[in-house]
N, C-alpha and C positions, 0 to 999 in steps of 0.2 A: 450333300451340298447344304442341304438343309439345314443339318447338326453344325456343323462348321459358320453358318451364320448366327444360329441361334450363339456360338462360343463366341463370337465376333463382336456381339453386341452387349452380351454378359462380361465383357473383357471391356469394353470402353467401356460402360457403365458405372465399373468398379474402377475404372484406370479414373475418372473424371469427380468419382464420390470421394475418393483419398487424395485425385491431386486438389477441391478444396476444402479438405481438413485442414490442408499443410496452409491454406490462407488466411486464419484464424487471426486473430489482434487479441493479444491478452490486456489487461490493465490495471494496474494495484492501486488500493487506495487504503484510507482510514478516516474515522467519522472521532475526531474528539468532543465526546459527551457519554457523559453517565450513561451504564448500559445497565441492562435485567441482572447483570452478574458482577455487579459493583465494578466494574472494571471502568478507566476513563477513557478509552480509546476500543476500536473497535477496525479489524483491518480486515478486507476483503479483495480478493480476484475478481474479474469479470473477462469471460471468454465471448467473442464477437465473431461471427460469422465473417465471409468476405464482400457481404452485404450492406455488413453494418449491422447485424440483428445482434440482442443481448441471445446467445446460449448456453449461456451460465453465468451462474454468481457465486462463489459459496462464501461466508467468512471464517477465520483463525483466530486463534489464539495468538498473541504477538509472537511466542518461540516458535509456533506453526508456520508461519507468514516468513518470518524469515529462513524459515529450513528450504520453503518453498520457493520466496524469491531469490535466492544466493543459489538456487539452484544445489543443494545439499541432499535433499529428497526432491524424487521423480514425481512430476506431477503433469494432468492434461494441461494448467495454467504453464506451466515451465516444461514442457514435451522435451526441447533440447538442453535443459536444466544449464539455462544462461548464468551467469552470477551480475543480477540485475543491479544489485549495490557496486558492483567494480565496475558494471559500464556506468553507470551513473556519477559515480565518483561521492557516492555514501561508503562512510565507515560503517560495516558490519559486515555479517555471515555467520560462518559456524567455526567455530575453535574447536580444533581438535586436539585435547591432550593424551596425548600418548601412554605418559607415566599414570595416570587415573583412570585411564579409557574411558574417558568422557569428551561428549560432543555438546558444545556450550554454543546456544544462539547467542549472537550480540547484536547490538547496535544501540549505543548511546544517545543518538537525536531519537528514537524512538520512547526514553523515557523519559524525554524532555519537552514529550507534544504535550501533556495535561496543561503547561506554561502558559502557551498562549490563549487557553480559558481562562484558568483560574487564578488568581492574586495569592490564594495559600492554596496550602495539599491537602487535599477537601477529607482526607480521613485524619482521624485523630491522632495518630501517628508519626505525623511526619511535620516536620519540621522548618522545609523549605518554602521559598517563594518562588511566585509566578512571577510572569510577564503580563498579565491582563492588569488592567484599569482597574477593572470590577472585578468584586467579588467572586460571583460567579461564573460571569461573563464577558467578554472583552467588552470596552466602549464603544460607542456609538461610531467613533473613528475610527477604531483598532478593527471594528466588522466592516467599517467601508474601505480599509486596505485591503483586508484579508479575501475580501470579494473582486477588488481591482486585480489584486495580484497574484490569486490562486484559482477564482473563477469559481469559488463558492458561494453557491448561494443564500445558504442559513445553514451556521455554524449548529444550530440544535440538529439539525436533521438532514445534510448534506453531507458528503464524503467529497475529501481532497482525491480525486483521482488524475491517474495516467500522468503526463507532463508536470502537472502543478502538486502530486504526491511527491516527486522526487526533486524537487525546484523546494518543496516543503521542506522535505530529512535534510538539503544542502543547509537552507536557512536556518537550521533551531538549530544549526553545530556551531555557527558563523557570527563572533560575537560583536562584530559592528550591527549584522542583523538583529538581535538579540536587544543591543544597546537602541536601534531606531527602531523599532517595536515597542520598548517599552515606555520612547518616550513620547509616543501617539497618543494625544488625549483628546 
């Protein structure tokens, strides 16, 4: 009888540790600003207990980020490997070409978030313009949108996450956005 309880209890234990795992809230985000690794954007997971506790974070590499959010690789942030840009309604995922046997991450609005910092494309290379005011940094208006409408706190050191990350990728595709962005001074 004994053994049979001691199973009893080892059984709900384990039945109640995995049912909440399954309750977890993942969340994406990205922090546009100059990183350690010359890169201008900087995108991250964060996995949340059913609490509300952070238990985890980790960051990617933009092709990582997407392989992860499009659900293309299996990940603890993506367990059911959702395709987060099709329910979202962002263009991107992974292309798979057949004839090459190549799997190509995409997504467009993601190489158009440097825009809303910078006025030019701060390496010597490139050619195009921003969307910011300033130089380096959006204007004084263009950061008191950006906080009204995203919930960012400081563009140097805040990440657009969760609802206002993918309210972001809709925005920088959307060129009336695009056009009322740029003309905030």
């Amino acid at each position: 009888m004994r053994k049979w309880l001691i199973i009893a209890v080892w059984f709900t234990g384990v039945s109640v540790r995995y049912a909440g795992e399954q309750h977890t809230r993942v969340v994406f985000g990205v922090r546009i600003a100059m990183t350690a690794n010359s890169q201008m954007t900087s995108f991250i997971a964060l996995r949340f207990d059913e609490g509300g506790f952070l238990r985890e974070k980790r960051a990617y590499s933009k092709d990582d980020f997407i392989r992860i959010a499009s659900g293309f690789w299996p990940s603890v942030f993506n367990p059911k490997r959702i395709n987060y840009f099709e329910q979202e309604h962002v263009f991107g995922g992974v292309y798979v070409n057949d004839t090459i046997q190549a799997k190509i991450p995409y997504c467009p609005g993601m190489d158009s978030l440097w825009k809303i910092r910078f006025s030019d494309y701060p390496f010597r290379s490139g050619f195009e313009k921003g969307w910011s005011g300033g130089l380096y940094k959006p204007t004084l208006a263009q950061q008191k949108y950006l906080v009204s409408r995203y919930a960012v706190g400081h563009i140097d050191q805040d990440y657009f996450v969760d609802t206002s990350f993918w309210k972001l990728m809709r925005d920088v595709s959307d060129t009336t956005w695009i056009g009322h962005y740029k003309a905030i001074r």
